[in-house]
LUMFIRO-545511 format. One record per residue: x, y, z of N, C-alpha, C in turn; residue number from 0. Coordinates in pm, whole numbers. Each point is the difference from the previous one (the first is absolute). Example, Ala and Ser with C-alpha at 12.3 -4.5 7.8 and 13.67 -1.06 7.14 Angstrom:
// LUMFIRO-545511
(atom (1319, -569, 780), (-89, 119, 0), (90, 120, 0), 0)
(atom (-35, 105, -72), (82, 119, 6), (-77, 109, 73), 1)
END
This chain:
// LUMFIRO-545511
(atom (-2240, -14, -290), (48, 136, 17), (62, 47, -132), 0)
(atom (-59, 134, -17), (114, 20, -132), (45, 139, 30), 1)
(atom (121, -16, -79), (125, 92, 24), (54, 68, -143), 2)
(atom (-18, 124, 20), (-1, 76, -143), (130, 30, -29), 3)
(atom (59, -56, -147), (159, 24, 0), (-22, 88, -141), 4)
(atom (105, 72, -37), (-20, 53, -160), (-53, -58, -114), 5)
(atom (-137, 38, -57), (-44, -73, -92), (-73, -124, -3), 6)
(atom (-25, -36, 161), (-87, -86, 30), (-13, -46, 99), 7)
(atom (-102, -43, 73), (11, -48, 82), (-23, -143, 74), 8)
(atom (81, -70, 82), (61, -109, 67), (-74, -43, 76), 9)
(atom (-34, -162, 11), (-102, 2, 131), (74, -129, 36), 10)
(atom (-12, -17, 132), (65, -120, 74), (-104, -48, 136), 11)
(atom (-16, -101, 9), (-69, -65, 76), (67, -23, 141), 12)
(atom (-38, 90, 145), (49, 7, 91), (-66, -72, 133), 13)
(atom (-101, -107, -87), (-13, -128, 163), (-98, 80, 56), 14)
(atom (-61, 111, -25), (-104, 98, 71), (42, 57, 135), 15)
(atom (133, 25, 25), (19, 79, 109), (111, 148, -61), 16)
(atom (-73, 96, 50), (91, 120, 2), (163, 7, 40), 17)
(atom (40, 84, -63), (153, 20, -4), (30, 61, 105), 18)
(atom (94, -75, 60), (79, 39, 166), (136, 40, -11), 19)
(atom (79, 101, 24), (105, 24, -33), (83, -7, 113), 20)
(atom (-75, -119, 67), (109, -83, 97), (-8, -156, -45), 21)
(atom (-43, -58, -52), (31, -114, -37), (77, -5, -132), 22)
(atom (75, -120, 7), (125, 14, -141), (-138, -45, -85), 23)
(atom (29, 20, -161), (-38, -44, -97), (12, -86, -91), 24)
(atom (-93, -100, -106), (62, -78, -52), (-100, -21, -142), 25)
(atom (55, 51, -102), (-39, -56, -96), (21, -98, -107), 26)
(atom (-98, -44, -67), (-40, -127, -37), (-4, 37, -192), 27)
(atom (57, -37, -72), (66, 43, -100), (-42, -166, -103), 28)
(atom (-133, 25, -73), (-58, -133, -48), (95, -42, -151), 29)
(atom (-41, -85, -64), (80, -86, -141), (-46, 73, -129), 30)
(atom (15, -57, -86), (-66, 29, -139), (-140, -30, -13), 31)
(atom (-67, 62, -37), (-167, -52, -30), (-60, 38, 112), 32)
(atom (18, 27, 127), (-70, -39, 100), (2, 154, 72), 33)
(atom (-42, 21, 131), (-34, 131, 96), (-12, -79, 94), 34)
(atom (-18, 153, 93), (26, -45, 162), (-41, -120, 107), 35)
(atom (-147, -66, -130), (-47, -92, 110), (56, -132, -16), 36)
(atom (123, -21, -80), (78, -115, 4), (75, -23, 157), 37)
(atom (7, 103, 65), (58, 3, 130), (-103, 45, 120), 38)
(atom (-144, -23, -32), (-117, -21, 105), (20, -64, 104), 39)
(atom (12, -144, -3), (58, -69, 120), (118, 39, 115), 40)
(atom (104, 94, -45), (82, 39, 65), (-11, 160, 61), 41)
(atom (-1, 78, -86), (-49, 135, 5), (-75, 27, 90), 42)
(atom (-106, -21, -3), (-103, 33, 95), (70, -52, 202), 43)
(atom (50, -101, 25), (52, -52, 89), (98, 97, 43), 44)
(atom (78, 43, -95), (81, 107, 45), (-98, 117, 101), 45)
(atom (-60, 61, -113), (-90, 118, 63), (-2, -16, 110), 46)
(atom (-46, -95, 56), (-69, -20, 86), (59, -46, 158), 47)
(atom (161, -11, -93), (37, -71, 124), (181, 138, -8), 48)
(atom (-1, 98, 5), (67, 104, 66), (81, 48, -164), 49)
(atom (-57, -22, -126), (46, 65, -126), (-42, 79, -38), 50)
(atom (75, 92, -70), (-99, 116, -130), (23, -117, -93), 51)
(atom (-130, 19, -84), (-20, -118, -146), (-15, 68, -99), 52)
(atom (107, 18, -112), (-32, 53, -117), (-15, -106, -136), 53)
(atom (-72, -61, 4), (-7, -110, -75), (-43, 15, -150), 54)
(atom (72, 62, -107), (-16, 97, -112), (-76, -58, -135), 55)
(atom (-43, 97, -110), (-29, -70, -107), (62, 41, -105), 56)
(atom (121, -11, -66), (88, 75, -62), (-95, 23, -115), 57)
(atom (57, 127, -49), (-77, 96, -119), (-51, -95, -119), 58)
(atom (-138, 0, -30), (-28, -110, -106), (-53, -128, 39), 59)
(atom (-12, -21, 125), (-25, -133, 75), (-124, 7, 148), 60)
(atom (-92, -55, -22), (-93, 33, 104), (-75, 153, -5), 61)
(atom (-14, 118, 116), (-32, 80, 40), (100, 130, -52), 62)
(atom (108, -46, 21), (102, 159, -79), (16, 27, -109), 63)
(atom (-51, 182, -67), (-27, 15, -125), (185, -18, -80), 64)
(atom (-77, 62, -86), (159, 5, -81), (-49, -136, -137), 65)
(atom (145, 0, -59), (32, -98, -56), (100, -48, 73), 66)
(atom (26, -176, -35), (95, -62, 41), (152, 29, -42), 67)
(atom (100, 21, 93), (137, 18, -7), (87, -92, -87), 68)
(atom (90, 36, -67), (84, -103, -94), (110, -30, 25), 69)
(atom (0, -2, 172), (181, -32, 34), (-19, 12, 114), 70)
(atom (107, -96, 94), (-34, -48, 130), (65, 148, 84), 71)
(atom (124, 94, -72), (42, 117, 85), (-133, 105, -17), 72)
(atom (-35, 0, -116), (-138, 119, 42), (-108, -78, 92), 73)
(atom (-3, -112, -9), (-101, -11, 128), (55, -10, 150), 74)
(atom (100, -34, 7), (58, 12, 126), (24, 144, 35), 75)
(atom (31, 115, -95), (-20, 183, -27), (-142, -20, 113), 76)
(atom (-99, -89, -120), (-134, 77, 26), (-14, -57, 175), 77)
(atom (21, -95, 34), (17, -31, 178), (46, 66, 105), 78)
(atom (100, 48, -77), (105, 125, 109), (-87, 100, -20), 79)
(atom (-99, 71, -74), (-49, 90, -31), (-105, -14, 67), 80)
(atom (-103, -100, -2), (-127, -43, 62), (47, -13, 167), 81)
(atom (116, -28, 68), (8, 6, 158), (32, 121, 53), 82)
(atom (42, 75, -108), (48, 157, 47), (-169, 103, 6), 83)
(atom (-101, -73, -105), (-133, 75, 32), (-66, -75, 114), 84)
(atom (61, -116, 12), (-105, -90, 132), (64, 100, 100), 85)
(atom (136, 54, -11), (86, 99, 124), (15, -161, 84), 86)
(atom (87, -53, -70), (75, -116, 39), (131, -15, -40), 87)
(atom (129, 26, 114), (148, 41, -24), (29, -113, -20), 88)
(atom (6, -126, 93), (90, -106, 0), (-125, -106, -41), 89)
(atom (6, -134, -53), (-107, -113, 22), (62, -125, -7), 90)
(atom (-17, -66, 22), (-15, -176, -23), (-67, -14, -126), 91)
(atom (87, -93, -138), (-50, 38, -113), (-37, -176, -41), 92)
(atom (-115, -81, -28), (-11, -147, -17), (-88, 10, -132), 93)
(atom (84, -50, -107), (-8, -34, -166), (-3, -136, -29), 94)
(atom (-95, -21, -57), (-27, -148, -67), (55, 24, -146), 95)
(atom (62, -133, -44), (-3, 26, -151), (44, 132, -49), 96)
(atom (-69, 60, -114), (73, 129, -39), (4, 131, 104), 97)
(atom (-78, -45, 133), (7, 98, 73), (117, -57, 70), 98)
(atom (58, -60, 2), (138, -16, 86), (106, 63, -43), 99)
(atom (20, 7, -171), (60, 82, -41), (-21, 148, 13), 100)
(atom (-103, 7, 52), (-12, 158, -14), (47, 48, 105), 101)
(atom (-50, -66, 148), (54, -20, 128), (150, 36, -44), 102)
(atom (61, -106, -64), (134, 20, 15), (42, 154, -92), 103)
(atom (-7, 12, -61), (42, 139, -75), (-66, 84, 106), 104)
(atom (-94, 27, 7), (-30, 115, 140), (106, -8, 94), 105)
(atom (27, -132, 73), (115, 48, 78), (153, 9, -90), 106)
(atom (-39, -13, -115), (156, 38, -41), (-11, 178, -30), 107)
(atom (-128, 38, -79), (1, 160, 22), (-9, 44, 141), 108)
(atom (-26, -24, 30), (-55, 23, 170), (50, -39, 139), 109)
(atom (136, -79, 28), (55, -93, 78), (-80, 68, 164), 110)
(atom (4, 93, 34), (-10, 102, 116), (-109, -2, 42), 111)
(atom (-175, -40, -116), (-123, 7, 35), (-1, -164, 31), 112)
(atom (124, -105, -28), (-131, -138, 12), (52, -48, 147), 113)
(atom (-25, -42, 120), (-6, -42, 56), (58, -174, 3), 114)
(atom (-109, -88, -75), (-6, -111, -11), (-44, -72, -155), 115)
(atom (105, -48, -30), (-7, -38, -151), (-85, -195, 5), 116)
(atom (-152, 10, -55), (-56, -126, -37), (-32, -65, -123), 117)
(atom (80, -95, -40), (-1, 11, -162), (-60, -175, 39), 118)
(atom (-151, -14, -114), (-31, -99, 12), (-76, -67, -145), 119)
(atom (26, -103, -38), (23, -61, -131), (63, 82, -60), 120)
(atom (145, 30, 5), (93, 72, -45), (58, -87, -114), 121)
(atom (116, 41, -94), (119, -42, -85), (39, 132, -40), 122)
(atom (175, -12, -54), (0, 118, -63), (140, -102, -78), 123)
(atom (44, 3, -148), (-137, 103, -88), (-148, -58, 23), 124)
(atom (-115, 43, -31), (-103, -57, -15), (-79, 13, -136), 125)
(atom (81, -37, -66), (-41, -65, -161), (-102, -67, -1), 126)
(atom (-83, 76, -66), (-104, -75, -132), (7, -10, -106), 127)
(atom (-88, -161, -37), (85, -73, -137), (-85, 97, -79), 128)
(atom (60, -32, -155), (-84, 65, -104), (-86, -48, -33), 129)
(atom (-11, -88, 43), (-157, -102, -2), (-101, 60, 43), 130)
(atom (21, 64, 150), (-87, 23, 95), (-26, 174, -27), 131)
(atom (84, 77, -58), (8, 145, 11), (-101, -7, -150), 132)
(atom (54, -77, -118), (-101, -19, -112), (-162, -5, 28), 133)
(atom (-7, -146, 115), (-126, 1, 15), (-51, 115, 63), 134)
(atom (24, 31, 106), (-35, 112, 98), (-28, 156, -72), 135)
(atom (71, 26, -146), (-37, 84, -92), (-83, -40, -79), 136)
(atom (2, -113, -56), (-124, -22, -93), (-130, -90, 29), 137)
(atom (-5, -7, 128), (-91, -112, 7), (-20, -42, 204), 138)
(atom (-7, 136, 60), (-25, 45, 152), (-37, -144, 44), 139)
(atom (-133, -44, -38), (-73, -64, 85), (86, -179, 29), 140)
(atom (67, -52, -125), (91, -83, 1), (94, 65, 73), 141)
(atom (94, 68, 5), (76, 37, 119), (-72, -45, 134), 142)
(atom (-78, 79, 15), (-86, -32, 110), (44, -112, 78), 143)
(atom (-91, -73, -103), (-5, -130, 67), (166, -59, 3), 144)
(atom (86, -7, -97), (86, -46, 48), (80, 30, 84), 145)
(atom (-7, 100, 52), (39, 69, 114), (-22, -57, 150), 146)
(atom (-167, 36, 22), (-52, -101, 70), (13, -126, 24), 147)
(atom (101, -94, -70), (-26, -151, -5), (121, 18, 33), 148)
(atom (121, 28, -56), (145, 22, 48), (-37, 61, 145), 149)
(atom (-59, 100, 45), (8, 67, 140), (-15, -94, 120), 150)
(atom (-86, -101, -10), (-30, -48, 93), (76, -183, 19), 151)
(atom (-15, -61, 141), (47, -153, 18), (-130, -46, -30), 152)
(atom (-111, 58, -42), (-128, -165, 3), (-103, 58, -55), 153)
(atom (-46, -53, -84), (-160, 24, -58), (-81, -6, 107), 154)
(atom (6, -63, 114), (-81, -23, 88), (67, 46, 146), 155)
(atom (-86, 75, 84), (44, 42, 121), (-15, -97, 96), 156)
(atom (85, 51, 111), (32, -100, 80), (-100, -29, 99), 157)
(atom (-21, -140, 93), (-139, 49, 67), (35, 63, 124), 158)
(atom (112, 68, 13), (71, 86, 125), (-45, 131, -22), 159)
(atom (-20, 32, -185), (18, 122, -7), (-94, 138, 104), 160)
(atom (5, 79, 49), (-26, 38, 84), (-114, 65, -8), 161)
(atom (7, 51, -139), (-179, 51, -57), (-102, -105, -57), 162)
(atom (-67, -69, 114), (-75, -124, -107), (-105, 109, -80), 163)
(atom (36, -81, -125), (-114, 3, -103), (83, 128, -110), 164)
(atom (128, 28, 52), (66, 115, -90), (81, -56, -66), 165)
(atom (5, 23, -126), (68, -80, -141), (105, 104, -46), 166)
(atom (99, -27, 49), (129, 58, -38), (56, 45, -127), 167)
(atom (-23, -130, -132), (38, 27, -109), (-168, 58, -90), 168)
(atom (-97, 16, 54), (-103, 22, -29), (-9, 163, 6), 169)
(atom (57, 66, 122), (-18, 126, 64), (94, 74, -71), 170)
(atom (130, -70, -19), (147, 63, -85), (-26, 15, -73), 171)
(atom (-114, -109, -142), (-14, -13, -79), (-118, 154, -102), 172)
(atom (-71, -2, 132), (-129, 107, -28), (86, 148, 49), 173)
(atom (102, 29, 83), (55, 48, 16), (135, 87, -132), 174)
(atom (13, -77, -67), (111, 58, -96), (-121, 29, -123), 175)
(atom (-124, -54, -17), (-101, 22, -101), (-49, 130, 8), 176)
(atom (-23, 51, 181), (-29, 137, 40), (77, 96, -63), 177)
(atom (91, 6, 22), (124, 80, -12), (17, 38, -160), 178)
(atom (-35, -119, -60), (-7, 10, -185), (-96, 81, -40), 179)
(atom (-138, -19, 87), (-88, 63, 18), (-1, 166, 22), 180)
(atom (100, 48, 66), (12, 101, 35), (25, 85, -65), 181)
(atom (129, -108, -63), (144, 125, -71), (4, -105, -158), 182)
(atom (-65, 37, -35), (20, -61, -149), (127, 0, -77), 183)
(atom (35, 47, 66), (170, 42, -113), (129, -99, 32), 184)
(atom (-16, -122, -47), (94, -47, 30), (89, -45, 151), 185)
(atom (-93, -11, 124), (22, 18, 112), (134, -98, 11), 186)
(atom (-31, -114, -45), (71, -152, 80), (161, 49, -107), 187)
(atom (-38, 39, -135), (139, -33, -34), (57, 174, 37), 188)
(atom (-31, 50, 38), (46, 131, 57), (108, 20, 72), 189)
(atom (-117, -155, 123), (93, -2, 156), (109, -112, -53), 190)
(atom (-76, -90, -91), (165, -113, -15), (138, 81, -93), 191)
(atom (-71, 70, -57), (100, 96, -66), (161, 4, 107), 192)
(atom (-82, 129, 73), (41, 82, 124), (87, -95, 61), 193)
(atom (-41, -139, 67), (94, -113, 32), (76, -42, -37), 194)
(atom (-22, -52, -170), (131, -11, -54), (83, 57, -51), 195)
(atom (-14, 159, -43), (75, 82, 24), (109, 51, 101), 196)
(atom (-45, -46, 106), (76, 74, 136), (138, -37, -4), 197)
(atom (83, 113, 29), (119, -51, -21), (132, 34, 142), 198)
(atom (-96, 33, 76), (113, 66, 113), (-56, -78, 116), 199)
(atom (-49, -109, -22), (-12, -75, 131), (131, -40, 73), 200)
(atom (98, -52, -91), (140, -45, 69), (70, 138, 88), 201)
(atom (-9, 65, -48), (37, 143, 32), (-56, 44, 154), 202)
(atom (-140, -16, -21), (-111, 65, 91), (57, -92, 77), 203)
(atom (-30, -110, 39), (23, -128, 76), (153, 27, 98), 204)
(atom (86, 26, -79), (156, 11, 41), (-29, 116, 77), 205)
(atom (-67, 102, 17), (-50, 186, 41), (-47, -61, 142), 206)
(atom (-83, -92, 36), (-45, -61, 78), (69, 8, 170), 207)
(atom (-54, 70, 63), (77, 15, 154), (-133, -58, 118), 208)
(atom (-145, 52, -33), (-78, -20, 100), (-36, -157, 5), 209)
(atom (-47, -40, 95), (-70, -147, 39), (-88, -61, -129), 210)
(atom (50, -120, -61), (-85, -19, -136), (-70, -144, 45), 211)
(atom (-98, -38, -13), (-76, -129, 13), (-18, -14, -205), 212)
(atom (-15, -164, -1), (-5, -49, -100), (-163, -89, 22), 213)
(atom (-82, 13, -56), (-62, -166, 43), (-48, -82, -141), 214)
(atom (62, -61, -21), (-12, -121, -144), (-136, -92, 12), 215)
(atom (-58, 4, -82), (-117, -132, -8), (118, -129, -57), 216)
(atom (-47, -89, 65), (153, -135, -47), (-42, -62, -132), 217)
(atom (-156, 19, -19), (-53, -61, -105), (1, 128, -128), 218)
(atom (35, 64, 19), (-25, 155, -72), (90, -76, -196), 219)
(atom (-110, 57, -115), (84, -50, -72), (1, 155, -117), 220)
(atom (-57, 93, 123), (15, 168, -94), (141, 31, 20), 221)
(atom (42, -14, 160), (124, 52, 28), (41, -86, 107), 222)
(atom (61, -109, -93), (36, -101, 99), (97, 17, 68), 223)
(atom (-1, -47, 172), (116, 15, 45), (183, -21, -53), 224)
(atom (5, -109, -60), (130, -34, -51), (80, 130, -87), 225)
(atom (-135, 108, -89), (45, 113, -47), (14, 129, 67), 226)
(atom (28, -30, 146), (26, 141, 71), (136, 39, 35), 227)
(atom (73, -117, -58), (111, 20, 85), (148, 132, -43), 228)
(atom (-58, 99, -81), (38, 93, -7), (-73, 106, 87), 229)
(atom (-63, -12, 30), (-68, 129, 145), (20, -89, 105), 230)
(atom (40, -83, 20), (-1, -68, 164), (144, 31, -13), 231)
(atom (98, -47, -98), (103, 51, 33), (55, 115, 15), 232)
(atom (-73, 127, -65), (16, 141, -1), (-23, 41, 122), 233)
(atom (-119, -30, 88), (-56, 38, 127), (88, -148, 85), 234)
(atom (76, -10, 71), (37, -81, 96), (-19, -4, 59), 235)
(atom (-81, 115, 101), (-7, -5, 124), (-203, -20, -17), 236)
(atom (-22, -23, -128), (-172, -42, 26), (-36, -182, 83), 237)
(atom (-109, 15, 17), (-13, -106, 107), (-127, -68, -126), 238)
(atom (3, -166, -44), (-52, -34, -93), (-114, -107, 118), 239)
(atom (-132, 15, -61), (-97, -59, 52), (-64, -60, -136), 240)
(atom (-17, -131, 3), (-59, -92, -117), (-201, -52, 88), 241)
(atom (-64, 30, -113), (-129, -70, 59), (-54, -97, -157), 242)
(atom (-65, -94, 55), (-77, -83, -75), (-99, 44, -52), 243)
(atom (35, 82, -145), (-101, 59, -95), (71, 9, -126), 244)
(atom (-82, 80, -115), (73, 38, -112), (13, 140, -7), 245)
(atom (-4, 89, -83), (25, 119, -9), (-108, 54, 95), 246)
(atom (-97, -13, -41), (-141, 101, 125), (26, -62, 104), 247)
(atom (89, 39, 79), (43, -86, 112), (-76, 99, 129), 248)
(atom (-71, 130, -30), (-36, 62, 100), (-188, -46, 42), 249)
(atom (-26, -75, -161), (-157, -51, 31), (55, -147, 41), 250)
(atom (87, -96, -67), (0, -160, 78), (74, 9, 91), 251)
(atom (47, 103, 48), (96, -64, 162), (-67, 138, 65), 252)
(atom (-61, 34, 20), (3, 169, 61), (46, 16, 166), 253)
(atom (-28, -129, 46), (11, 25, 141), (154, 26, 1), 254)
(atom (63, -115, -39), (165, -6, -36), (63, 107, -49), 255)
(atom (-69, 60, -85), (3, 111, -68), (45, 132, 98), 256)
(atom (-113, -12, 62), (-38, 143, 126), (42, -37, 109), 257)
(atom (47, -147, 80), (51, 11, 72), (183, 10, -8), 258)
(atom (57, -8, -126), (157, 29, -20), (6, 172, -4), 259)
(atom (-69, 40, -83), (-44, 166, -16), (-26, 73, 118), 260)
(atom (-91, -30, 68), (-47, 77, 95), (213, -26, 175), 261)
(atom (35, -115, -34), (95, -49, 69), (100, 109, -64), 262)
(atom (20, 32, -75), (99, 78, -107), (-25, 148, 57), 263)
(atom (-113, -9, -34), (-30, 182, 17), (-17, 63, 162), 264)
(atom (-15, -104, 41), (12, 8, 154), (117, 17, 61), 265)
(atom (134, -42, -106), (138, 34, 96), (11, 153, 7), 266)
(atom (93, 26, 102), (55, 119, 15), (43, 66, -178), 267)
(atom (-86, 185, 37), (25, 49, -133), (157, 60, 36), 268)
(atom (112, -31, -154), (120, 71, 33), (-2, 148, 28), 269)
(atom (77, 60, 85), (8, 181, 20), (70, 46, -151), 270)
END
């Protein structure tokens, strides 16, 4: 679906069912490098099972024109902006990675539209070394990959995994190449920019009133659990769910994944 905002227009992947303006809403707010179909496995389940799905491709990434944003408050701007053309007041907002931050600044501009706060492979700060912001400017495709190899617990999938014959660090991998593909301009160190820049997470975090879920990959070595403990302590009243993965914790755990999420978004919305 795409959704025309000033100067360009937005497209978000909605599970293929039309917008009901009786079911609550919930969008899906993807990482650096990546678009909406990092959250395929979950998204679509929603649709289908009593959600609106706005599952987005922030400006520069996937399907939405534009260039890419240089700061996690103008893209969280550009979110509040993109649910007001979906003619979506309140939502359920679930951010991976740099989309968690954005999640969170939306409900810090916004406290009144979020419903339900899901922040997943979160940290804040979320610093990148100069190692990695160097490579990622001069030399994409090495980022890439080291990205990919940090993201995940295993070169090799599990024989549980639920998609036989689907290669996780293979799909991520051809996945952030797309995207380079797309937007030539510096995509990866754009979005790591934007991350390690951010500076009002402690802030945003403390702003924090609605229902917050956390869910950590335990093996995660992008945003390892042990470094959250400035947003777990800011949000107190969030409820922390750990699954056996690394950062792409929504392709190696997805069921775990979608069944803590879908449990979350299912409680009672506050009045």
């Amino acid at each position: 679906m795409m959704y025309h905002l000033p100067g360009f227009d937005a497209y978000c992947y909605t599970g293929g069912k039309a917008f009901d303006a009786n079911q609550p809403t919930i969008v899906f707010i993807h990482g650096a490098q990546n678009d909406h179909s990092v959250w395929a496995l979950q998204s679509r389940y929603f649709a289908h099972h009593g959600f609106n799905v706005l599952a987005v491709d922030l400006p520069g990434h996937g399907r939405s024109k534009g260039a890419a944003l240089h700061s996690v408050e103008e893209m969280a701007a550009w979110l509040l902006a993109l649910m007001g053309a979906a003619g979506v007041e309140r939502a359920i907002l679930a951010g991976h990675s740099m989309g968690s931050l954005i999640a969170l600044e939306a409900a810090f501009q916004a406290p009144r539209r979020v419903t339900h706060l899901a922040l997943l492979g979160t940290t804040y700060p979320m610093k990148v070394s100069d190692a990695l912001l160097d490579t990622a400017k001069n030399n994409e495709q090495a980022a890439i990959d080291m990205v990919n190899i940090f993201s995940h617990s295993s070169i090799a999938q599990k024989p549980s995994c639920p998609g036989p014959g689907f290669y996780t660090m293979g799909g991520a991998r051809k996945l952030m190449q797309r995207m380079s593909a797309l937007n030539p301009d510096q995509l990866f160190y754009t979005d790591f920019y934007a991350c390690n820049a951010y500076a009002n997470g402690q802030v945003a975090a403390q702003a924090v009133t609605c229902p917050t879920l956390f869910i950590f990959g335990s093996k995660d070595m992008m945003t390892p659990p042990r470094s959250t403990k400035v947003l777990t302590s800011a949000i107190k009243h969030g409820k922390i769910v750990q699954v056996d993965a690394g950062h792409q914790l929504m392709a190696e755990q997805p069921d775990a994944v979608l069944d803590a999420l879908f449990g979350f978004a299912s409680a009672p919305v506050p009045a």
